[in-house]
N, C-alpha and C positions, 0 to 999 in steps of 0.2 A: 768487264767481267770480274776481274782483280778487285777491282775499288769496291763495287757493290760484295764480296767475299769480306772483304777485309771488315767493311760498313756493319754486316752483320753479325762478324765473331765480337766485334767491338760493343755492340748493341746488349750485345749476351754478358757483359762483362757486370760482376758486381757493380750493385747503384753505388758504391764507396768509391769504385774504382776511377782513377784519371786516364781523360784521355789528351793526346797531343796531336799537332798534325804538322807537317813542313811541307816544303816543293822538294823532290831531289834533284840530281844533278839532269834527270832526262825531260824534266817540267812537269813529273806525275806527281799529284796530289799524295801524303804518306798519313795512314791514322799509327798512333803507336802508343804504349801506356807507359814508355820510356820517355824522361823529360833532355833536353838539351840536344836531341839529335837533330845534327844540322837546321839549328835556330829555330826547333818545333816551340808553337804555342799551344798554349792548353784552350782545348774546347769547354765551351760550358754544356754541361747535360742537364737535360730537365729532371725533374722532382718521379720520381718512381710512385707509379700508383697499382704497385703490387700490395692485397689486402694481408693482412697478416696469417702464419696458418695455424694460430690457438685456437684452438675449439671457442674459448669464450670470448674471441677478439671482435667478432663481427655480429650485430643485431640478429635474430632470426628473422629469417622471411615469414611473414603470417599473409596465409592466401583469405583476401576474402577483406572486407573491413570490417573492424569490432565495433558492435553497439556498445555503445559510451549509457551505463548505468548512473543517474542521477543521485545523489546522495540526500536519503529521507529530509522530510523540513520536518523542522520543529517547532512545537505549538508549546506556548509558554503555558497554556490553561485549557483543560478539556474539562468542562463535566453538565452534570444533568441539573436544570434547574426546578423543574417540575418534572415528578414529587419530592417534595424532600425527602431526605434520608428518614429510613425507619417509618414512614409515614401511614396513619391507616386510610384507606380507602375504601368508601361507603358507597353500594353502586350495585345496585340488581340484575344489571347486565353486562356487571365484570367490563364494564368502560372505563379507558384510563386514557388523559392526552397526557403527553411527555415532550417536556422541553429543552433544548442541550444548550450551550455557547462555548466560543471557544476564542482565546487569543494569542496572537491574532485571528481575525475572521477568514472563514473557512478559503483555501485558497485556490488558486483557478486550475480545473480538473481533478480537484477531492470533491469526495462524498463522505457523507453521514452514514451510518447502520447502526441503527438500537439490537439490540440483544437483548431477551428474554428468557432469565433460566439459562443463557451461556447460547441462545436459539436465532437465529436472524429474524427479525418479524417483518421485515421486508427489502426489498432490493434496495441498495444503498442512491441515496440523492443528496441534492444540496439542500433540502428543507430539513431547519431545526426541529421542527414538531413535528411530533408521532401519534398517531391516533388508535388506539387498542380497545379492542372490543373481546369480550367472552370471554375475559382471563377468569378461569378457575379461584375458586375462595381457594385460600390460603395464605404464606409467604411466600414472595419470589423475589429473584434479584434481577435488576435492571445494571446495564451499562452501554454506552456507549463509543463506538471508536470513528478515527478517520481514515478514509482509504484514497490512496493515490492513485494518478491515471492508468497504472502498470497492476492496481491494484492489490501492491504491498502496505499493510495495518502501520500508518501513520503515527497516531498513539491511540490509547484507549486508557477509557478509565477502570476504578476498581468497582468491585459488584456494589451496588448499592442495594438491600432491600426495602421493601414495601410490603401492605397487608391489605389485600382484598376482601373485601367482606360484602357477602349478599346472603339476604334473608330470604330463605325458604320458606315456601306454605306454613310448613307444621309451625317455624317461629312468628310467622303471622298470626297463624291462629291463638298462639298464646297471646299474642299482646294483643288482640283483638277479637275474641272470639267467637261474639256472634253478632259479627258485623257482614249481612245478605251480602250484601253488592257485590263483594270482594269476595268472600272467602265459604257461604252456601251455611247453608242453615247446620248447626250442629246439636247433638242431643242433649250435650252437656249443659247448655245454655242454661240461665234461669230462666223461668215459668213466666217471668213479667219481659224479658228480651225477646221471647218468640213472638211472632207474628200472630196476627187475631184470626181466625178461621172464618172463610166465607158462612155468611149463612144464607140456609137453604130456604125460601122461601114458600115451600111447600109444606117445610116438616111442624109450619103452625097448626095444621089442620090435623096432624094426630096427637 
């Protein structure tokens, strides 16, 4: 009971501190932090793996594992090859295809999205080409970007615009005005562009 007493004040002693041991005279084993007492030798102690008690001494604990965020890729060249910049656009039914490319080529798990007027014109995919239909006459800007599988804006381009242009009835009419087929008989016509009048097979007899 003594030895195991002794074993643990000794245990408690600074990791600095030395420890010794002898026989005495009655053959009991002796621990003591006193050197040369009746031809004590010094024990070795192991390495203390007490953590330190600074607040900033030891990592935090984080419960849970962190999703590891990927870092954006970079695309040396985004942009639109079809239409070109500034370009006008002739087209009755406001039809427009649009073509991108990019380098490098597009990579696994991005998509494509055109934007229209700053608008999405469709859900994003891997096809370069766009096919737009009914875009209103006027100017509009086109661009488009790439999106990643997380669906963070990869890069995008700047607005480019373009000019739609479809011809209405009435500008038909002017450049062609009294042409039946298309565009219906008008009054303004000349006298020799109007059609001939049925005749009446009867109205010889009065």
């Amino acid at each position: 009971m003594r030895l195991w007493l002794l074993l643990a004040c000794l245990f408690a002693l600074p990791a600095t501190a030395e420890v010794f041991t002898y026989i005495d005279a009655q053959g009991n084993r002796v621990y003591t932090d006193q050197p040369g007492s009746g031809g004590a030798k010094r024990v070795p102690l192991a390495t203390s793996n007490r953590m330190s008690a600074k607040p900033g001494g030891a990592a935090p604990v984080i419960a849970g594992k962190k999703t590891e965020t990927k870092p954006l890729f970079h695309y040396d060249m985004l942009r639109i090859l079809v239409p070109e910049p500034d370009a006008t656009i002739r087209n009755n039914a406001g039809e427009l295809i649009v073509s991108v490319t990019s380098e490098p080529g597009l990579q696994y798990g991005h998509r494509y999205r055109l934007l229209l007027d700053g608008q999405p014109t469709a859900e994003p995919g891997p096809s370069p080409v766009f096919a737009l239909n009914n875009i209103d006459r006027g100017s509009h800007n086109l661009s488009v970007e790439i999106l990643d599988e997380q669906g963070r804006t990869v890069e995008r381009t700047a607005n480019q615009p373009f000019h739609m242009l479809r011809i209405s009835l009435a500008q038909k009419r002017q450049v062609k005005p009294c042409v039946l087929a298309d565009y219906g008989q008008r009054p303004e016509c000349p006298l020799k562009d109007k059609p001939e009048e049925e005749k009446n097979p009867f109205l010889r007899f009065f």
